[in-house]
N, C-alpha and C positions, 0 to 999 in steps of 0.2 A: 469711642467705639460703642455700636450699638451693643446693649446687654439684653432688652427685653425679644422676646421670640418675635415680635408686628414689627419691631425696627429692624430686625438682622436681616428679615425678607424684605422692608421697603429697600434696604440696603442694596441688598440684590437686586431687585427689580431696577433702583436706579442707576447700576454699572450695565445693564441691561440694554436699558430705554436710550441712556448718552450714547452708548457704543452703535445704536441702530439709530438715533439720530445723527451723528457727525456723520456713519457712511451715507444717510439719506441728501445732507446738505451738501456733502462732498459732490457726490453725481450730479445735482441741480447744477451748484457752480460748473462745472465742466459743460453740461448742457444748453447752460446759459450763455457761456464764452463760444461755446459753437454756434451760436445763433448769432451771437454780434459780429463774431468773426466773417460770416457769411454775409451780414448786414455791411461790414466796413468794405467787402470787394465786391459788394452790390450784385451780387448772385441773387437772385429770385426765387429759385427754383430751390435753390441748395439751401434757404433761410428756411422757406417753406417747410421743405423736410424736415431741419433739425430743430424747428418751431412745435412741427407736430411731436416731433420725439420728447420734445423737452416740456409740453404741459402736461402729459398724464403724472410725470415725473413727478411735476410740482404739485399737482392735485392731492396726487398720493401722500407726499410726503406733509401737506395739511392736514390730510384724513386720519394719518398716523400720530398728529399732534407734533410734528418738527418744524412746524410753522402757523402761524396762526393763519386762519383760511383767510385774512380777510389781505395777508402779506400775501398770499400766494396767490389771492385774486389779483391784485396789483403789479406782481410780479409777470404775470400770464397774459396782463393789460398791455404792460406796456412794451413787454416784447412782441406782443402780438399788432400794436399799434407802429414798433418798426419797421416791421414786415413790409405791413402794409402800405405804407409809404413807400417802398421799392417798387411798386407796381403802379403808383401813381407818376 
């Protein structure tokens, strides 16, 4: 258990940070499975959307530190590069 006053506050801050991280990856994942889902019944239209919904998503949650931006570039890559294969 922390005892010094700087640990009892990182303490907190880090029940904090996990708690607002997991909801952050929880929502991506969800946002993510709606975009393949839409990719697997080859909607176009309906990828599209839940494509655009699902990158600020993930932007955000790199900007927040719940992913390293260079995962959530790749992440953003290569949903983005499923998409676009639907319209090819």
């Amino acid at each position: 258990m922390a005892t010094h006053k700087s640990a009892v506050k990182r303490s907190r801050q880090a029940v904090n940070h996990r708690e607002r991280n997991s909801a952050l990856k929880s929502s991506i994942r969800t946002g993510v499975k709606t975009v393949l889902a839409a990719v697997e019944s080859k909607d176009p239209e309906t990828a599209k959307a839940a494509l655009a919904k699902a990158t600020p998503q993930i932007a955000k949650a790199a900007a927040k530190g719940a992913f390293h931006k260079k995962n959530a570039s790749r992440k953003i890559s290569r949903l983005t590069k499923q998409v676009n294969r639907l319209k090819a």
